[in-house]
C-alpha positions in Angstrom: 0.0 0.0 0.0 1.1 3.6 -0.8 1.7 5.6 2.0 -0.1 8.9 2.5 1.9 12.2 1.0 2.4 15.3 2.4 1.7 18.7 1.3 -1.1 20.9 0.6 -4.3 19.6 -1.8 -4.3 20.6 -5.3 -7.8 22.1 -5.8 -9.7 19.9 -8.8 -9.5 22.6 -11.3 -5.9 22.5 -11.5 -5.9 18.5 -10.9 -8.1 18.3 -14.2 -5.8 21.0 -15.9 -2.9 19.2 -15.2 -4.2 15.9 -16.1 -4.9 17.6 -19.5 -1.5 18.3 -19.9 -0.5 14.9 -18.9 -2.6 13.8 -21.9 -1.6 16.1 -24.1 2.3 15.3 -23.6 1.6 11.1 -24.0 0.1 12.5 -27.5 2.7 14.5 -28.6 5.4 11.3 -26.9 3.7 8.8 -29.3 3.4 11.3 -32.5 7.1 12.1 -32.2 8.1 8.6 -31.6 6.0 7.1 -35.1 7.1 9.8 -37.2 10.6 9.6 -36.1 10.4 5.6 -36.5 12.6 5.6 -33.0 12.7 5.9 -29.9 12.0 5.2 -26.3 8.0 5.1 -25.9 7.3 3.0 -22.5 9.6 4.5 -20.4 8.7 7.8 -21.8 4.7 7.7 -21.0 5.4 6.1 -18.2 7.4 9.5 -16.7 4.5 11.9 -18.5 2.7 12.7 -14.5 6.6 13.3 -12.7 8.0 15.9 -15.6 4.0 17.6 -16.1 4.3 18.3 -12.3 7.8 19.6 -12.0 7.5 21.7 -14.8 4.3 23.1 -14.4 3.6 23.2 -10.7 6.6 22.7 -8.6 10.0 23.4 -10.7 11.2 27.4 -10.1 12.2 28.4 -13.9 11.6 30.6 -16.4 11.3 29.2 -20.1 12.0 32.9 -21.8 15.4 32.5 -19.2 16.3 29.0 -20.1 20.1 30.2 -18.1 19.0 31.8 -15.3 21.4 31.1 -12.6 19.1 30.6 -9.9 16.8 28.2 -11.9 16.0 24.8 -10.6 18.2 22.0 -12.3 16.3 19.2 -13.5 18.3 15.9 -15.0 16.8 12.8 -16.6 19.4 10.4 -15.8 17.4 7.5 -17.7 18.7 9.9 -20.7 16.9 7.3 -23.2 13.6 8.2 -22.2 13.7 12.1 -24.5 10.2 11.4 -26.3 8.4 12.8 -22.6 11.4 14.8 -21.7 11.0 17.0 -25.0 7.5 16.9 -25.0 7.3 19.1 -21.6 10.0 21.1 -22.5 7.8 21.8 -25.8 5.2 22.4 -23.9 6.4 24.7 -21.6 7.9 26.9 -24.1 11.5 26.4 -24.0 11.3 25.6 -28.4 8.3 25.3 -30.5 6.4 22.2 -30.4 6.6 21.8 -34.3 10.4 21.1 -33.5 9.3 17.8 -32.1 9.1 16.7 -35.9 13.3 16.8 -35.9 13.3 14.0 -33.4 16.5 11.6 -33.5 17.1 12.9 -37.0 20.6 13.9 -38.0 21.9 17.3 -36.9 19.1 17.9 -34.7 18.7 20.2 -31.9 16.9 16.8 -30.7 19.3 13.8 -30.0 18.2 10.4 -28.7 19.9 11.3 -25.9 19.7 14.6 -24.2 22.2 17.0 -25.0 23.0 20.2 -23.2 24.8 21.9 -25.8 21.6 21.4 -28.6 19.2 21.6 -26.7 17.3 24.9 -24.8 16.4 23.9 -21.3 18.1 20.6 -21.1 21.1 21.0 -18.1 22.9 18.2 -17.5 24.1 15.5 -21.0 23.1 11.9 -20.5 22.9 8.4 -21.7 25.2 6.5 -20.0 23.2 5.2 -17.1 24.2 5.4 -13.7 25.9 8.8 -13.9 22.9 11.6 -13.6 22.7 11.7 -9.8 26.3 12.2 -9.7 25.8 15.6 -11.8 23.1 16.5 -9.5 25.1 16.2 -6.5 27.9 18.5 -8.7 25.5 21.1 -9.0 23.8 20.9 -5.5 27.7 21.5 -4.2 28.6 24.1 -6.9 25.8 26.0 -5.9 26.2 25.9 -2.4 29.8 27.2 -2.5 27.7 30.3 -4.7 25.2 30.3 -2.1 22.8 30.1 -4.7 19.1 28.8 -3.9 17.8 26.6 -6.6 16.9 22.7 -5.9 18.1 19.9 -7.9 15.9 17.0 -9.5 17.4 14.2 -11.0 15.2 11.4 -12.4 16.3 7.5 -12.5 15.2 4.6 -13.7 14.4 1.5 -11.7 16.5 -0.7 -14.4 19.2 2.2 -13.8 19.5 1.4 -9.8 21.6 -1.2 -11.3 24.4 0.5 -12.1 27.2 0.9 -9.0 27.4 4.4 -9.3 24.1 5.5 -8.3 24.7 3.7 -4.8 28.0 5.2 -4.8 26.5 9.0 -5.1 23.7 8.0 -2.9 26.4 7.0 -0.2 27.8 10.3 -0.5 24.6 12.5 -0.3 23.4 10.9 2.1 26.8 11.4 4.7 27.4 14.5 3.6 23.6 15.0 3.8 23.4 17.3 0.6 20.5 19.4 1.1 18.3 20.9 -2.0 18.5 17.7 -3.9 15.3 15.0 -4.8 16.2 11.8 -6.6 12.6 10.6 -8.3 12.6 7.0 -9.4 10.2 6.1 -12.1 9.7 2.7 -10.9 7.7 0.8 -13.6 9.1 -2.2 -12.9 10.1 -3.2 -16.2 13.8 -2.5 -18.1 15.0 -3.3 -21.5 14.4 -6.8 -22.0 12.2 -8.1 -18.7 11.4 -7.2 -15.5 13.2 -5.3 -13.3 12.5 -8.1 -10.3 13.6 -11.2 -12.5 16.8 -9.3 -13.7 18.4 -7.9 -10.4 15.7 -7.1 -8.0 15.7 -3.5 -6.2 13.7 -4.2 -3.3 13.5 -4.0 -0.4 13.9 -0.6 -2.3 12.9 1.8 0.5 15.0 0.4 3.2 17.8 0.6 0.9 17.7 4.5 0.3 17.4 4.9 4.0 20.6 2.8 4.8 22.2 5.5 3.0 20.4 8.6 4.7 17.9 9.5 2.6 14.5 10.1 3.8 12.3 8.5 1.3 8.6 9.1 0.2 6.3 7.1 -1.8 3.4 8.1 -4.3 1.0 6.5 -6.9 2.9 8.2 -9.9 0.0 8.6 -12.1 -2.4 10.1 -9.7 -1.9 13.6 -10.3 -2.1 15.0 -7.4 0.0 12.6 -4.9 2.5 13.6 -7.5 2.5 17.4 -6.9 2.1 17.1 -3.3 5.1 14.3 -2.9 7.4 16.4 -5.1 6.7 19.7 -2.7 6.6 17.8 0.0 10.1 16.6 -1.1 11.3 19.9 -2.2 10.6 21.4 1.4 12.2 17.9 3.2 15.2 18.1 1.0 16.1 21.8 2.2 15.4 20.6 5.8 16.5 17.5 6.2 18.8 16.5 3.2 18.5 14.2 0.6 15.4 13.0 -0.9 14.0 10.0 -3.1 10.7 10.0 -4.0 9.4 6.5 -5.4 6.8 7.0 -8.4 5.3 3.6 -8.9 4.4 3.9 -12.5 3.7 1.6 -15.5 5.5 1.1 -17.9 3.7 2.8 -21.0 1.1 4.2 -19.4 -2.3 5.0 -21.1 -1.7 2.6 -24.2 -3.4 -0.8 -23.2 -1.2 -2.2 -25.7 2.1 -1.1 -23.7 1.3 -1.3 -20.6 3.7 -3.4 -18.8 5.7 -4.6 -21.9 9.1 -4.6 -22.4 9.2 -4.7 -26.0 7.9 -1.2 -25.9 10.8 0.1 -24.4 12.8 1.0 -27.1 10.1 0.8 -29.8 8.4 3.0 -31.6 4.6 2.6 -32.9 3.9 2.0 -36.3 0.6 4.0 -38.2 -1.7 1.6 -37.5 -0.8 1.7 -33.4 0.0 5.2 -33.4 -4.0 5.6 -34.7 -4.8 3.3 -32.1 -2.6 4.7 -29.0 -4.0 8.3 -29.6 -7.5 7.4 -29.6 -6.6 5.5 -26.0 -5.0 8.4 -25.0 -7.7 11.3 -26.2 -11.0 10.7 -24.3 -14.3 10.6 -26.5 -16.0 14.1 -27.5 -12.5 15.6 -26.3 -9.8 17.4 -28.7 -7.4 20.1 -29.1 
């Protein structure tokens, strides 16, 4: 069972808005992926609630200021997963949504993999899993020695937690108890080829973060409104108290049927017939835009 979360309540006019967006962004996540024929689509829907609510409710940052120093720091350390990442981005007015079409194409402002130096709003380069939490305790530390005020969110990967290095960086936030910084795990459960439990299982997950200091909080990560609160919750904890992990249990491409739980839909992308099919999933009846 999912523990309560803390924080304020979202009034249900900004729940539903939200969730709107949330829609909007799986749409735009499974148009980007079939036209570019590539792609990361499960991993990518399954992350839509996390990056709607950061970037529209809780992140401090100011698209027509994509460099401003005191900006929040956001990095997707499951790098693979750019379909969602570029869809908020889009959204939230960092670069025109009709640059989505340029997806994984050659010379694009929009690699695979996120790249700092292409593209506007993106802050930290990644790919090679294991390494983002590392950069986020690098900028947590710059900033401090700045005495600058901004918070840093770095998003992993449940199939990630695999790699030695994010223990590593999670044993040295959590002694030096880093303050200002929330790891969010996207835990879907299911990684490139299987699941996550029949590959190298995570659990007992919690109990694992707090051997390492870190005060952790759970949330259902597709209920809009657990999301928000958790992350704020987390924000405010984090300044407090040091580190924080926040556990999203997601699934793994959420709001397709089709995807839902499967691995082969971690690294492929629809075809016309699907991509018909996944929007009309997504798009309730009698609603467009």
């Amino acid at each position: 069972m999912i523990p309560t979360v803390c924080g304020d309540a979202l009034a249900p006019d900004a729940v539903s808005e939200l969730q709107r967006l949330c829609r909007e962004c799986r749409k735009l996540i499974i148009n980007m992926t079939a036209h570019a024929g590539c792609g990361h689509t499960g991993g990518s829907l399954s992350e839509v609630e996390i990056l709607v609510a950061l970037y529209f409710k809780v992140m401090r940052i100011d698209p027509q200021n994509p460099r401003w120093a005191e900006r929040d720091r956001f990095i997707l350390s499951k790098g693979h997963a750019t379909p969602g990442y570029y869809a908020i981005l889009a959204m939230r007015g960092f670069f025109p949504v009709e640059m989505l079409g340029e997806f994984d194409k050659i010379n694009s402002h929009l690699q695979g993999h996120p790249c700092m130096n292409k593209t506007v709003g993106v802050d930290m380069s990644t790919g090679s899993l294991g390494q983002g939490l590392s950069a986020g305790i690098g900028m947590a530390l710059g900033r401090d020695r700045r005495k600058w005020g901004f918070t840093v969110y770095v998003l992993l990967g449940d199939g990630e937690l695999q790699e030695g290095q994010i223990w590593e960086a999670a044993m040295y936030a959590g002694f030096h108890q880093v303050k200002g910084l929330v790891a969010i795990l996207d835990y879907n459960r299911v990684q490139l080829a299987g699941k996550v439990a029949e590959t190298l299982d995570l659990e007992p997950l919690a109990d694992k973060w707090k051997a390492f200091r870190w005060q952790v909080k759970e949330c259902d990560g597709h209920d809009m409104a657990q999301v928000v609160q958790t992350l704020e919750g987390a924000k405010a904890l984090s300044w407090a108290s040091g580190p924080v992990v926040v556990i999203a249990h997601t699934v793994k491409g959420k709001g397709v049927s089709f995807m839902e739980h499967q691995f082969k839909w971690h690294g492929r992308a629809p075809n016309a017939e699907e991509r018909v099919q996944a929007l009309a999933e997504i798009e309730p009846r009698g609603e467009s835009s």
